[in-house]
FILUMNU-882179 format. One record per residue: residue in one letter; x, z negated, y negated of N, C-alpha, C, CB in turn. Coordinates in steps of 0.001 Angstrom, whole numbers, plus 500000, padded with zeros to 6 digits. Glycine has a CB too. Layout:
N
AXZYXZYXZYXZY;...
This chain:
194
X251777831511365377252612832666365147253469832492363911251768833901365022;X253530831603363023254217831054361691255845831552361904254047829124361538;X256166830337363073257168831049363712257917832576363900256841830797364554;X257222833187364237257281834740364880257545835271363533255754835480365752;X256499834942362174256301835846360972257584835844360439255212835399359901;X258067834665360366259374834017359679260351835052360107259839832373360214;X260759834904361651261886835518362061262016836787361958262114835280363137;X260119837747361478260068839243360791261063839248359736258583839660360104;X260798838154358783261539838370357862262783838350357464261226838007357388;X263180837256358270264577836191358092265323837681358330264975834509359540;X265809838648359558266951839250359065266716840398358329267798839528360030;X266017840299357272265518841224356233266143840654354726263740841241356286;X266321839720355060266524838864353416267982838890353232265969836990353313;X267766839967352017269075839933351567269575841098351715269851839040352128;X269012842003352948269738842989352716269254844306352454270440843013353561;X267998844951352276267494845963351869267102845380350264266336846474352909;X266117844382350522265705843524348716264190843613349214266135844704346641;X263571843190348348262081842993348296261117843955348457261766842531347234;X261570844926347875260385846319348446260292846595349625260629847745348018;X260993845777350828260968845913352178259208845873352578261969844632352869;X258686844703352042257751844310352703256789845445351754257521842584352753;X256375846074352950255477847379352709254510847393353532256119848679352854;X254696846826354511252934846645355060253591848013356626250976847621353191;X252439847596357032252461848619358673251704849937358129251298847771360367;X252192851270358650251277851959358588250671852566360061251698852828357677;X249499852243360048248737852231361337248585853614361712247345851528361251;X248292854522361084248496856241361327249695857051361835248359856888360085;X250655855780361585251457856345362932251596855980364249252558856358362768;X251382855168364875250890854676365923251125856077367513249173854239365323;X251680855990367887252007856811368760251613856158369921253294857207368691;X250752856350371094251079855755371972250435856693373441250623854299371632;X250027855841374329250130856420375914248147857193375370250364854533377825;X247341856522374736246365856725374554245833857785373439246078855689374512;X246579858160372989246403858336371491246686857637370171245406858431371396;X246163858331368996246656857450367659245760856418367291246804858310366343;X246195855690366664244866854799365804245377855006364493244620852909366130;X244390855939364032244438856129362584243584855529361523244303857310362413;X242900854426361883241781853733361051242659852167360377240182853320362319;X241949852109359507242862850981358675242431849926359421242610850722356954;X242620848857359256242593847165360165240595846587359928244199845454358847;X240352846900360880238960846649361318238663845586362196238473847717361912;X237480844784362622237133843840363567237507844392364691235812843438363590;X237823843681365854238161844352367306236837843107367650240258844219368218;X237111841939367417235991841257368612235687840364367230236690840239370500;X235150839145367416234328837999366587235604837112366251232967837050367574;X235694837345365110237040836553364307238520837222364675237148834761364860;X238390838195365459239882838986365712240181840317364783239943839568367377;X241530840527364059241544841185363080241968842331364109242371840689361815;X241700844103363889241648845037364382243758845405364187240265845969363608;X244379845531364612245819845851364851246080847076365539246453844829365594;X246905847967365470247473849264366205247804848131367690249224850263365194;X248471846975367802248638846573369223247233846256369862249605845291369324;X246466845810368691244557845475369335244107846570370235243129845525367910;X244398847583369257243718848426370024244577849443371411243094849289368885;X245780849521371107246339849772372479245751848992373410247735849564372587;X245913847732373472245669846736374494243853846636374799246396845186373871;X243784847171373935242127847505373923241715848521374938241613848128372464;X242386849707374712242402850983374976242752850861376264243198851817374167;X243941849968376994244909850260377831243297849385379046246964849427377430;X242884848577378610242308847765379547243031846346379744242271848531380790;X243624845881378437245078844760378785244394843135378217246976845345377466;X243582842926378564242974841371378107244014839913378377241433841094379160;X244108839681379674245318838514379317246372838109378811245695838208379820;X246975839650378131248098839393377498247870840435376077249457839696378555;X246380840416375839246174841388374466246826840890372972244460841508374185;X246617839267372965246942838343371785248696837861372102245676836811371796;X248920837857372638250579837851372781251578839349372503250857837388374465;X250742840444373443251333841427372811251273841536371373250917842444373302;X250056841284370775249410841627369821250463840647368212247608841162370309;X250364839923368446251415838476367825252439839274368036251569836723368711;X253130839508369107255168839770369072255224840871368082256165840496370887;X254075841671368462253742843538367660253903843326366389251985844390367759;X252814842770365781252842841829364173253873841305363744252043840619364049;X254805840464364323256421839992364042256867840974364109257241839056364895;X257005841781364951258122842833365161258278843773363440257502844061366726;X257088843877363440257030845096362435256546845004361360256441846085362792;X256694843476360982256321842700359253257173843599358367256955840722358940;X256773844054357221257128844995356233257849846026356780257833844444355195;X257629846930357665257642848211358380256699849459358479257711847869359447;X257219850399358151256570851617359138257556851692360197256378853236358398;X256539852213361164256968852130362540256029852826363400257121850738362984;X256666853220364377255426853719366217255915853274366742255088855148367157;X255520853584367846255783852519368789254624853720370395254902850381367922;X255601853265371320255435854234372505255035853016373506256964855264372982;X253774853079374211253483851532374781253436852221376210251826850507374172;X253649851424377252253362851655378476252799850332379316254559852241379014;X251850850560380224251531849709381181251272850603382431250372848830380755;X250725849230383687250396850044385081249285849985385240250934849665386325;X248564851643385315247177851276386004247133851415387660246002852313385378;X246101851187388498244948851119387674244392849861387565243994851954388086;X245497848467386995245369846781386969246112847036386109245743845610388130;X246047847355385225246482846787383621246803845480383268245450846959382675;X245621844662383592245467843048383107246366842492384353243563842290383054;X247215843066385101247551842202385895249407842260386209246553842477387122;X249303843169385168250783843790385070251330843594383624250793845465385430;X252610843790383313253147843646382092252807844908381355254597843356382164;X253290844664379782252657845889378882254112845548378082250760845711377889;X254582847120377920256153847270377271255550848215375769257597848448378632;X256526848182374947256239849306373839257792848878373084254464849047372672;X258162850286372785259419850880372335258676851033370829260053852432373263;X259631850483370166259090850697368649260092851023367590258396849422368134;X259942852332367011261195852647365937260712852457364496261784854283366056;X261384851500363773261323851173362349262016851455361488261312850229362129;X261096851390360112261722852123358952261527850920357834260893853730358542;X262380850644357452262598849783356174262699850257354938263639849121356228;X262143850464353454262316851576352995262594850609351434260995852814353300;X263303850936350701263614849501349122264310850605348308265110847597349448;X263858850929347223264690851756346202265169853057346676265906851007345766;X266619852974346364267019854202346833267592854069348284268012854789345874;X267383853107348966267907853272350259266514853158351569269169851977350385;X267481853517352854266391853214354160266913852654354937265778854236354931;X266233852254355522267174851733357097266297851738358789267664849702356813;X266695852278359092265688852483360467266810850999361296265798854786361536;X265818851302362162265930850077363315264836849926364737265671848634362410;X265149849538365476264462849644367093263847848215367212265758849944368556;X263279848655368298262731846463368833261820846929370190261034845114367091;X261649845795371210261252846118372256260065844853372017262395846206373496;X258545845022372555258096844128372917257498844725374548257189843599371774;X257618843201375068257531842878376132256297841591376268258923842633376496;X255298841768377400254314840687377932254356840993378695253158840358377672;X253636839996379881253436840060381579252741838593381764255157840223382642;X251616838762382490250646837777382709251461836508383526249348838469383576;X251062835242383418251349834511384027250089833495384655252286834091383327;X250125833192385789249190832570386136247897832699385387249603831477386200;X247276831813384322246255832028383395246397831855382116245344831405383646;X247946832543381912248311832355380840249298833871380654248952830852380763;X250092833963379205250684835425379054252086834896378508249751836605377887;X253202834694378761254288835041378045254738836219378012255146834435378309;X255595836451376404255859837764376146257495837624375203254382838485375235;X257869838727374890259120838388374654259478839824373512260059838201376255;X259730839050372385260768840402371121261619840336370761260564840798369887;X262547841876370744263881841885370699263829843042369545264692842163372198;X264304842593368560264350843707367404266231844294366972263475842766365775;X266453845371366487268137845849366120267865846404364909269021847067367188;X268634845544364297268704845889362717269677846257362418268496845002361800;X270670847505362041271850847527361443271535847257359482272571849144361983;X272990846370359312273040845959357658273863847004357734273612844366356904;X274552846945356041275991847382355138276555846136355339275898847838353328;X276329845281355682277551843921355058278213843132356147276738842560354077;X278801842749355932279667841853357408278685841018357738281237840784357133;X278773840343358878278228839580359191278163838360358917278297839707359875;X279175837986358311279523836706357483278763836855356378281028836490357072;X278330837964355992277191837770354737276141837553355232276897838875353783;X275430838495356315274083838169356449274332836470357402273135839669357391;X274999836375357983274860834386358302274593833594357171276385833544358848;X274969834338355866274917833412354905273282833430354205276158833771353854;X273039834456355031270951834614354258270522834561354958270038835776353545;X270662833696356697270202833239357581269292832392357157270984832855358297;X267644832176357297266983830887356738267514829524356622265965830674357407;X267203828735355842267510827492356177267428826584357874266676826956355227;X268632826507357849268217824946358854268544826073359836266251823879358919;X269363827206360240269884827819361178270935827343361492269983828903361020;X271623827272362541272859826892363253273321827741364048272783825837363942;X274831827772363965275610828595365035275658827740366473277250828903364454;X274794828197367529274199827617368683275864827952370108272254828721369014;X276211829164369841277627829218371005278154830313370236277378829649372968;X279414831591370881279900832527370689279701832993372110281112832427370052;X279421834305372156279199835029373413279978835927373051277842835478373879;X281320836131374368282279836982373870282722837734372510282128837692374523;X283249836564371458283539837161370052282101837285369581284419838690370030;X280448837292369857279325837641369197278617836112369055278454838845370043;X278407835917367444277898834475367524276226834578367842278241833617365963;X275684834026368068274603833800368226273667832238367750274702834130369434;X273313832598366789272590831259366009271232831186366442272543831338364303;X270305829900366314269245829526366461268856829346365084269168828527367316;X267713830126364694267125830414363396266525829451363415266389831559363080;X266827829138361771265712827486361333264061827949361225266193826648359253;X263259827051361310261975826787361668261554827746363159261044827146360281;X262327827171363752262235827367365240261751828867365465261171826260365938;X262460829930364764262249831369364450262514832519365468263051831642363358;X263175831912366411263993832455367471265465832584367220263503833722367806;X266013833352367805267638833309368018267723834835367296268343833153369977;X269018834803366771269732836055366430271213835972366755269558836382364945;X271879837129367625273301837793367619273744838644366754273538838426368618;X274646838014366074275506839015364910276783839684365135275889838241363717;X276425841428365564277515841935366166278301843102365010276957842604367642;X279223842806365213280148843004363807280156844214364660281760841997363200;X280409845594363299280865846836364158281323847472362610279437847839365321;X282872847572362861283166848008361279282727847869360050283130848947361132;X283174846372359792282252846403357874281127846094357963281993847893356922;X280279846446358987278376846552359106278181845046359950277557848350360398;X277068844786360074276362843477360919275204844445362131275185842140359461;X275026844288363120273345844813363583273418843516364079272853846319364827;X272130842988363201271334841709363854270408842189364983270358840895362701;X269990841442366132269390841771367087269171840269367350270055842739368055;X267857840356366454266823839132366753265996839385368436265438839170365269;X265438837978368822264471837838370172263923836150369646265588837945372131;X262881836552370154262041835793369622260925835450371070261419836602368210;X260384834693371687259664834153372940258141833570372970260496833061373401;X257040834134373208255679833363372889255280833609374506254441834149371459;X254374832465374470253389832131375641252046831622375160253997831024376596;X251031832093375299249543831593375417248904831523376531248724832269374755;X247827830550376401246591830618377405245499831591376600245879828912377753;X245773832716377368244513833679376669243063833069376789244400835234377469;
């Protein structure tokens, strides 16, 4: 997940500042089940307890619990946030698991909210899953390319929107200019054998 953590951060740098990274707060947690209002506890033998643990806990979602669980954790590195999860019963484990998640970035005197989708769906005996986060900046986009991690590259242009491949293989980000402002809209791709 090194990967995944990175690309939490990468379109963060630079443009709120360092008090970003504030940690999750798990008491807000909104979801199809109820809240999880308990701080980060054991879920199983060496697995750390997560607001996605326990949805996926809750939901009945085992083959794709640690993939949701990973994109959830990237998604929302130095965030408060909820997040609205849905799956299908009554085969949970055999169907995909979605969650809508609204974030808050919070540094001095400013805030910045922002959205992100995670997505899993079982595969054979294995889970790929998929995160898409929207960040609006203040700054052109030519600034935040410039606090793109190292070792990023501009990969094509998709109609006027560039789209780079983030260094240490972080996932991809589109930088869509909208008056003066940037909204980065990182996606990022994991697969395990649960």
């Amino acid at each position: 997940m090194g990967a995944l953590a990175a690309l939490a951060i990468v379109v963060l740098a630079g443009g709120v500042g360092s008090a970003l990274y504030l940690g999750v707060d798990p008491a807000s947690l909104a979801a199809r089940w109820g809240r999880a209002e308990t701080p980060a506890q054991k879920a199983e033998e060496g697995e750390a307890q997560t607001p996605f643990h326990t949805v996926a806990r809750q939901a009945g979602i085992s083959t794709c619990r640690n993939v949701f669980a990973d994109l959830g954790l990237a998604l929302t590195a130095g965030a408060r946030y909820a997040m609205n999860t849905e799956w299908l019963n009554p085969e949970p484990d055999a169907h995909s698991v979605q969650s809508l998640v609204g974030l808050s970035y919070e540094g001095g005197q400013s805030r910045t909210q922002a959205a992100g989708i995670i997505f899993a769906a079982p595969n054979e005996r294995a889970c790929e899953g998929n995160m898409v986060r929207i960040v609006p900046f203040e700054r052109s986009c030519e600034q935040v390319a410039a606090s793109l991690p190292a070792g990023s590259t501009l990969r094509e242009t998709l109609s006027d929107v560039p789209l780079y491949e983030l260094g240490g293989k972080a996932g991809q980000a589109l930088l869509v200019s909208a008056g003066g402002r940037c909204i980065v809209v990182s996606v990022a791709r994991l697969k395990k054998a649960e």
